[in-house]
N, C-alpha and C positions, 0 to 999 in steps of 0.2 A: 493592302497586305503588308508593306513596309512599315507602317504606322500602327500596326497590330502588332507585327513582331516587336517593334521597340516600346510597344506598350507592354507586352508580354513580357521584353528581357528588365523592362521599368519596375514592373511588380514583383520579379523574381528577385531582383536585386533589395527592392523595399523588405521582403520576406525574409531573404538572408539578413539584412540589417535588424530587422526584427529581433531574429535566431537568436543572431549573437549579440544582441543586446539584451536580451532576455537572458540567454546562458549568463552571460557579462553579470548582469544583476542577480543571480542566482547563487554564481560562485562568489560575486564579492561578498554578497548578505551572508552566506555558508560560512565565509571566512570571519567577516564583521561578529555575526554574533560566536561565533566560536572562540572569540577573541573574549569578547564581551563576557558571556558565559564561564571562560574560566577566572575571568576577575569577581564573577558574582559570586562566585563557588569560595574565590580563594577569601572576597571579602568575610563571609560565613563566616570560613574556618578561625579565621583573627577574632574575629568582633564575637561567636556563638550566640547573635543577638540580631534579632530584627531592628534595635535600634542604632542611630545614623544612616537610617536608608537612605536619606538626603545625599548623602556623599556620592548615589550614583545617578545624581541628576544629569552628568554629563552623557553617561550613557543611556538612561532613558531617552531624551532629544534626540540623538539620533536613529532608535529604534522606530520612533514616532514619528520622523521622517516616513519613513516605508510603510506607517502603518499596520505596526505591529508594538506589543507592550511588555514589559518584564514584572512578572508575576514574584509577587514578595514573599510568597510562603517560602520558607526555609525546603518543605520537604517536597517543595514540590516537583515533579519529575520531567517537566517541560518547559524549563523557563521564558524561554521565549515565545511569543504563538501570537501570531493575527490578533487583529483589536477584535474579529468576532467573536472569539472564545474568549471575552474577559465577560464576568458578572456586569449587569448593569447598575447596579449599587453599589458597587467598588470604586466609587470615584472621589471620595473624600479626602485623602491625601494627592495633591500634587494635580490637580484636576484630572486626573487624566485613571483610566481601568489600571487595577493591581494585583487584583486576585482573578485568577484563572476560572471557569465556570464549574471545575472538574475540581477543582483547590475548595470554593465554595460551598462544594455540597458534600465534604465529607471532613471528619473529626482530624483534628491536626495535633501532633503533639510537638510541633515544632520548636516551644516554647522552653516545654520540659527538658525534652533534646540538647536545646543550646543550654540551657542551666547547668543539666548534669556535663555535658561536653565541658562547659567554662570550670565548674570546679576540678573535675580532671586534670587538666590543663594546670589549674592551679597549685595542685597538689603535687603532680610530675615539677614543676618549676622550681620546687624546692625555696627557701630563704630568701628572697631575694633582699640587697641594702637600698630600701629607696628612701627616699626625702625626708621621711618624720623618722625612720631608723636611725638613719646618716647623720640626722641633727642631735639626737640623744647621744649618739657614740660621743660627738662633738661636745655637748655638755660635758660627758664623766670621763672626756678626757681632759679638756682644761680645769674640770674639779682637781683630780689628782694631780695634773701637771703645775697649776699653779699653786697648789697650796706646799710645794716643795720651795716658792719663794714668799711665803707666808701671805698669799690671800686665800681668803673662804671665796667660793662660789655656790651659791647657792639656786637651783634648777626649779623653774617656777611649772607649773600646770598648763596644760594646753591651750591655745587661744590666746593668750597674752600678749602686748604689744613686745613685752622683755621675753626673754626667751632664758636669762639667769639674771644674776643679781651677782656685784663682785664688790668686795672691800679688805680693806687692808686690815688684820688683825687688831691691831695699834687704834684704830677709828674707833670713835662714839659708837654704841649701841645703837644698832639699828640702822645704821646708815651706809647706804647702798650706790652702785654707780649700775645703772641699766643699761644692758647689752642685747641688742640682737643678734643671734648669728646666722651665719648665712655659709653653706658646706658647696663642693665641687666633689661629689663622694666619689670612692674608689671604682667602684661600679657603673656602668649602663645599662638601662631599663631591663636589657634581657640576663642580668647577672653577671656576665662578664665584665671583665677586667677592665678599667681604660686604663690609656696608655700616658706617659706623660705631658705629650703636647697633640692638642687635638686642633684641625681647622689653623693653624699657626698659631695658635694660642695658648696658655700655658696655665687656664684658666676661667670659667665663666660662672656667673652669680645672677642670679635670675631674684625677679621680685622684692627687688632692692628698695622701693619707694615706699611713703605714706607711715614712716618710723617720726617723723619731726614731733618734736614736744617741749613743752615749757622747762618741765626735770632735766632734759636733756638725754639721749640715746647715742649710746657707741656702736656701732657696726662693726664687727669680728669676723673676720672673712677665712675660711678653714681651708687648705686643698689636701684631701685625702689621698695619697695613691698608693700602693703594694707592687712589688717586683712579681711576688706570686701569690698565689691564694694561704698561705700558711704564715707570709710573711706580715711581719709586723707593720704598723701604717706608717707612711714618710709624712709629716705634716708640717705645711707651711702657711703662718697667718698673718695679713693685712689688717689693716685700721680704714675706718675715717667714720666720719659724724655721720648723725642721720639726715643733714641738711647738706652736706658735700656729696653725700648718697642720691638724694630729692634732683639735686641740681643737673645730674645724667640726662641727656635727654634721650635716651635709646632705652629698650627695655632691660636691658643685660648690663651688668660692668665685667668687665673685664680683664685680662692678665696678659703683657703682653708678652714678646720672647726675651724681654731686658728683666723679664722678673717684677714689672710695675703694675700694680693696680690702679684703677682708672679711666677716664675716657678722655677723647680728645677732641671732644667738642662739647662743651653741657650747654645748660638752656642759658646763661651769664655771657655766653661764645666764648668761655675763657678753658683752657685744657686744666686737667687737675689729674697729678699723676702719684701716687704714694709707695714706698719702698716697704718691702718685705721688714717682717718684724724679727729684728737679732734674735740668736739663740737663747738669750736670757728672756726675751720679751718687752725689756725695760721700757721699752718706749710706750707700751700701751701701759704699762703700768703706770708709767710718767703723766700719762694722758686721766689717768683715772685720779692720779694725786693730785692734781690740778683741777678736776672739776670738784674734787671733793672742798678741796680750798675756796672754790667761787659757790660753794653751797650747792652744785647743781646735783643734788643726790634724791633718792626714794626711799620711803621706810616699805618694808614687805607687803604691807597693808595695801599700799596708793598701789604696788609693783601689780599685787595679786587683783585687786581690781579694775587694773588696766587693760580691758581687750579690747583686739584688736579687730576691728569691727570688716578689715577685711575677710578674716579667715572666715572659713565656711564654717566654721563648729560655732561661732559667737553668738546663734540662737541658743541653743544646745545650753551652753556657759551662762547664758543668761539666766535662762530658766533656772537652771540648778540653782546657779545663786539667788532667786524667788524665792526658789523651794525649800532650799538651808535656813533662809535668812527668815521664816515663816514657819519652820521646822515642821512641815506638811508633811513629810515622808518619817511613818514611825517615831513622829514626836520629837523630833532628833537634828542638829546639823548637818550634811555633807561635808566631807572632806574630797580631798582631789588628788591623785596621784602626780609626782612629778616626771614632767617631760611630756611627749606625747604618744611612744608606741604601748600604748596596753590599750586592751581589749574591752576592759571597763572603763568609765566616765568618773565614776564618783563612790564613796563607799563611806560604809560607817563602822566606827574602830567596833569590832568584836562583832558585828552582825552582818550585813550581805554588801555586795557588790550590784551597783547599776548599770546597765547601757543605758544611754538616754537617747530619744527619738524624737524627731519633731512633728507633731500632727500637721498633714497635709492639708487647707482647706482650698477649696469648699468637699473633697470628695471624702473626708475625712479617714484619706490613709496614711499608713506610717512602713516605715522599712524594713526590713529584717534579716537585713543586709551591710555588708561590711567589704574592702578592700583585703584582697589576700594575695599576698605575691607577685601583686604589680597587675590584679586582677581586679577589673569594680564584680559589685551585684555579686559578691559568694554570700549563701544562707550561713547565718552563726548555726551552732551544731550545739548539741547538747553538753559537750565536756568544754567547751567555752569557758573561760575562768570568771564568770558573773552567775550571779542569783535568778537577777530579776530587770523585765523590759519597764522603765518610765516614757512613758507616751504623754507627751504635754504641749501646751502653745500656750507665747504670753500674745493676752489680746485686749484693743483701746475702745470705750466707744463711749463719745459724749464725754471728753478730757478724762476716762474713768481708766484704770487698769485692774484686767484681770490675769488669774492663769487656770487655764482648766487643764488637767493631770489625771491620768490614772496609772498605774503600777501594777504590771502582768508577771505573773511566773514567767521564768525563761521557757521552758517546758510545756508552758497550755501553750503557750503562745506561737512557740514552735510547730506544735501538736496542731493547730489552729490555722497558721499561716496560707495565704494563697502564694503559694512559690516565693516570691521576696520580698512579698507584701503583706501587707494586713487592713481590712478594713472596721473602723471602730466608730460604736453608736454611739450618739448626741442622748445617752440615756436616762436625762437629768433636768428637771423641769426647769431650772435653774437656767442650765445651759440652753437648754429650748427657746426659751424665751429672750437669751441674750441674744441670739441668733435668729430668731426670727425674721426681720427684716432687714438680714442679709441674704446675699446668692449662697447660703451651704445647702448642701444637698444636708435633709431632713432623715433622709431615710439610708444615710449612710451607715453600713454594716450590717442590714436587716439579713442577711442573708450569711452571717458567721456564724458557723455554727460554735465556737465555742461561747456566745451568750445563752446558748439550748443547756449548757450545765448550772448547777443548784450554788453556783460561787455568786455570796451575796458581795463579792468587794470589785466586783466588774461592775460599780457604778463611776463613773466620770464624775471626778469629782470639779467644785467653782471656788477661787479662793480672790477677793477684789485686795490687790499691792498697790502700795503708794510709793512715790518717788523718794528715795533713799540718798543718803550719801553713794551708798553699797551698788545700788540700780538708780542711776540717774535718770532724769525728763528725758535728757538727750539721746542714753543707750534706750529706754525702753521705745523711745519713738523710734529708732534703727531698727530693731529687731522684732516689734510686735507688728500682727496684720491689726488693721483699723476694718473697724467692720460698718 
């Protein structure tokens, strides 16, 4: 009977342990995903985009601990739920179930949601000065400013290794000293003000490297700041080479609280520190007299076909320059606007303006979408300051170059669009056949309906380029896919 009861108060106790191990694991998972849950919610609200879901692989893992999954639909109403309520063909991203079975079987508009959500968004944020703004201020201000001690600046086109062109009045025709510049703008992502020393620093310049060149490059270092929003800008400018630039071994250079540019340790292990530029400027100027002296200069020509095979636009530029130098579009040259915030690419004097797109292969889509207020993936709109979409890629096969190209109304294309894409047909036997024995999908855009209308100039056109002065072996092999 003794040995009953202590088996009895044995089991009671295991039960209790049970209890409150189970309560235990109940309330903690209750807490844990409520936790979880509001970061997924809050992720949404930021991103209005199912893309970077990656970022919440740390909380996936421990959901999947307990055996349970986090359902990716935006709208969907239960995010979190046992791994038995996932689809069993939802396991494609990230091995593991993502869509819910109740998410699965019914029409989502989640997509369209986060689109309209983000340009909202957009639109309420008003102006913001980010990095390709900042840098044009910074061009037409040292236009104005320096030509008050007699040099020209001249503001070259997007993509470019130079970002202006500067010489002394008094100098030969044509002859140029190449600048990059690089800004610390008045601004923070979200619009606001910075303040004048941030992190103890008095300054920082991001993507400083891969300027080095035989011509030779100055690096102009800008820092914007304003007391308040109406007030005029405080501007303070640095020097140094593209090679004293290169030599950094950190990603950033930096300002410290003595007012120096620099770092203090580059890859030589040697410090390199540079003083603010006097009020007059002279010393940059000084630096520019003196390369002019050693011949280290650019005529417009070398300046304007110098890209800069980092930026993301230098497909883009290439092409165009294909397409000018071939005068494919309306028989005609491209020209290019200087600096880089405008909303067109290219244009020709007295007739339209272009955006230009890079066809995507093998799935053969293109974008139609653009950057607005610190915003990616906003749709262009109809009152957009352009004509018309150029859709093109340059491509190699068997030492050959080609560029295949077509040119959309802004308007069909618009009219046409899948949310901020567009998919377009290979509808050119030409092109069929370039492409045949590669991975493109064949039957890309069969399903747009704007090829269902009577427009006979929605053919994809083929046009085969040869290595130029204009388009080198070496840029066209940067920028073309090889098929």
């Amino acid at each position: 009977m003794k040995r009953s009861r202590e088996e009895s108060q044995s089991n009671i106790f295991f039960l209790k342990f049970c209890f409150l191990k189970y309560l235990y694991k109940v309330f903690l998972l209750k807490y844990l995903f409520k936790v979880i849950q509001a970061s997924i919610e809050e992720r949404f609200t930021r991103y209005s985009t199912l893309m970077k879901w990656s970022r919440l692989n740390d909380y996936k893992r421990i959901v999947w601990k307990f055996e349970y999954c986090i359902c990716s639909r935006q709208d969907c109403n239960s995010r979190i739920q046992s791994e038995n309520n996932f689809a069993k063909d939802s396991t494609a991203s990230f091995k593991k179930k993502r869509i819910c079975k109740y998410c699965d079987h019914k029409q989502s508009n989640a997509m369209n949601d986060a689109r309209d959500n983000r340009e909202q968004r957009a639109r309420q944020a008003g102006m913001k000065k980010n990095n390709t703004v900042t840098e044009d201020i910074f061009a037409q201000w040292i236009q104005a400013e320096f030509k008050r001690y007699g040099w020209e600046v001249l503001i070259l086109p997007e993509a470019r290794l130079n970002d202006v062109l500067i010489r002394h009045k008094d100098w030969q025709h044509d002859m140029w000293i190449g600048v990059q510049l690089k800004t610390d703008g008045a601004y923070h992502d979200d619009g606001t003000l910075k303040p004048d020393i941030i992190d103890f620093q008095k300054g920082k310049f991001s993507h400083c490297h891969g300027y080095v060149h035989s011509n030779h490059i100055q690096l102009l270092f800008g820092k914007f700041r304003k007391q308040y929003e109406e007030a005029e800008y405080d501007v303070t400018l640095w020097q140094m080479s593209a090679k004293q630039a290169d030599n950094a071994s950190g990603r950033d250079i930096r300002v410290n609280m003595d007012n120096d540019i620099g770092y203090d340790l580059g890859k030589d292990k040697k410090r390199f520190r540079e003083k603010r530029l006097s009020e007059d400027y002279q010393e940059f100027f000084d630096k520019c007299q003196n390369l002019y002296s050693d011949g280290r200069v650019w005529t417009y020509r070398e300046a304007f076909l110098c890209i800069d095979q980092k930026n993301n636009a230098c497909k883009e530029v290439a092409l165009m320059i294909a397409l000018s130098e071939n005068k494919l579009i309306e028989n005609a040259e491209l020209e290019y606007p200087r600096g880089n915030a405008h909303i067109y690419d290219c244009f020709q004097t007295g007739k339209k303006k272009y955006q230009c797109k890079s066809i995507r292969l093998p799935s053969g889509k293109v974008s139609l979408s653009h950057r607005v207020n610190g915003f990616e993936a906003i749709r262009y709109k109809e009152e957009d300051d352009f004509d018309s979409f150029i859709f093109g890629k340059i491509l190699q096969r068997e030492d050959k170059y080609y560029v295949i190209y077509l040119v959309v109304e802004k308007n069909m294309a618009l009219q046409f669009s899948e949310g901020c894409t567009m998919n377009l047909r290979y509808n050119n036997t030409h092109i069929q056949n370039l492409l045949a024995s590669s991975n493109v999908n064949m039957n890309a855009g069969s399903k747009n309906k704007m090829y269902d209308t009577s427009n006979s100039s929605l053919q994809m056109q083929l046009y085969e380029i040869q290595p130029t002065a204009t388009l080198s072996k070496e840029l066209l092999d940067r920028v073309c896919d090889v098929l």
